[in-house]
Residue, then its C-alpha position, 0 to 999 in steps of 0.5 A: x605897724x604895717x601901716x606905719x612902715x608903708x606910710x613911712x614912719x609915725x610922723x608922715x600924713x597916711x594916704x587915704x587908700x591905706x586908711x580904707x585898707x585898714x579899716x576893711x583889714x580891721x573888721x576882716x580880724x576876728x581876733x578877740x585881743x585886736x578889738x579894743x586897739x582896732x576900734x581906736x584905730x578906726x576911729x583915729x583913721x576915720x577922723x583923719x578920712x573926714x579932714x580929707x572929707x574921703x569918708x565913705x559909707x563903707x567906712x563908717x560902716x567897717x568904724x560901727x562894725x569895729x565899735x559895735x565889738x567892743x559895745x563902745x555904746x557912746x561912740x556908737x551912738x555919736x557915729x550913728x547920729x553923722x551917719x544919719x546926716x548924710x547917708x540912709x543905714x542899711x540892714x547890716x549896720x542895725x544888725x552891728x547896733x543890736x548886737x552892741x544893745x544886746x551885749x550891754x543889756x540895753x532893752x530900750x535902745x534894742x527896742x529903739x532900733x529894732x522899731x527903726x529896722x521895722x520902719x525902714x521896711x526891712x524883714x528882721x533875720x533869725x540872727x536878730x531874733x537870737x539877739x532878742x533871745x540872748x536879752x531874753x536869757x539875761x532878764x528872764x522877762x516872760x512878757x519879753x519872750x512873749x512878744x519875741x515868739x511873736x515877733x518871730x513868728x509874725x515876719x515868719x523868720x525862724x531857723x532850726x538854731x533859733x528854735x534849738x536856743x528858744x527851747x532851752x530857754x524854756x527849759x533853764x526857766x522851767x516852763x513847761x507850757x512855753x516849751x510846748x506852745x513855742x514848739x508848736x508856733x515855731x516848728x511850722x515855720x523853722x527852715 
């Protein structure tokens, strides 16, 4: 409504200073019943970025921040693959996808662009690693949680929150061998 009143009314062209405005307005809202209209929004604005050929990588970033919320998975993917096209996709962006990927339950695309994370030569966060912890709390996959552990502890990336989630993931599974092992890895190199 504040956009439209600057632009002065529904049917007058939005500059694009005040469609980059909103976007990074958008993504600075953290209010749970905005995210579905701020997500059409941004992609509404974004379309109308690129008639103008004026979309940024930031703005594209502040649109997968705004999808990744919702888990809005096909547009995601879409706005992904142009993005790829033009620009190289920086850590924060991987870390908007796992999140979407860990909401839906989508292992293989979770796997699909950790590896890419990896590839690109970025250290993985405890953040993302808790992503990896929460499908872990959803499948119950021992091989998974394994591999996760491991994970964490070959990039060295734990945190005391990180190991809090993990033990009482092992608790909820009772293992008590995992508890103990995870403990011990884990423990050495928590911050």
């Amino acid at each position: 409504k504040i956009a439209e009143k600057r632009m002065g009314g529904k049917d007058v062209k939005p500059d694009i200073v005040t469609l980059k405005t909103m976007l990074l307005l958008f993504i600075t809202d953290n209010r749970e019943d905005k995210h579905f209209l701020y997500r059409d929004m941004a992609v509404r604005f974004i379309k109308e970025l690129e008639k103008n050929k004026a979309a940024s990588y930031l703005n594209y970033k502040h649109l997968i921040y705004c999808l990744s919320r919702t888990s809005d998975m096909i547009q995601l993917e879409y706005y992904i693959r142009n993005m790829k096209l033009k620009f190289e996709l920086d850590y924060e962006v991987y870390k908007y996808l796992m999140f979407a990927c860990c909401t839906v339950i989508d292992l293989a695309k979770m796997k699909h662009y950790y590896n890419e994370l990896i590839q690109k030569g970025y250290n993985p966060c405890p953040i993302i690693f808790l992503r990896w912890v929460s499908l872990v709390s959803y499948t119950k996959d021992k091989k998974l949680f394994d591999w996760v552990v491991d994970e964490i502890v070959k990039y060295k990336r734990s945190s005391t929150q990180l190991l809090q989630k993990i033990m009482q993931l092992c608790k909820s599974m009772n293992d008590l061998e995992r508890e103990r092992k995870y403990g011990k890895m884990l423990g050495e190199i928590s911050t």
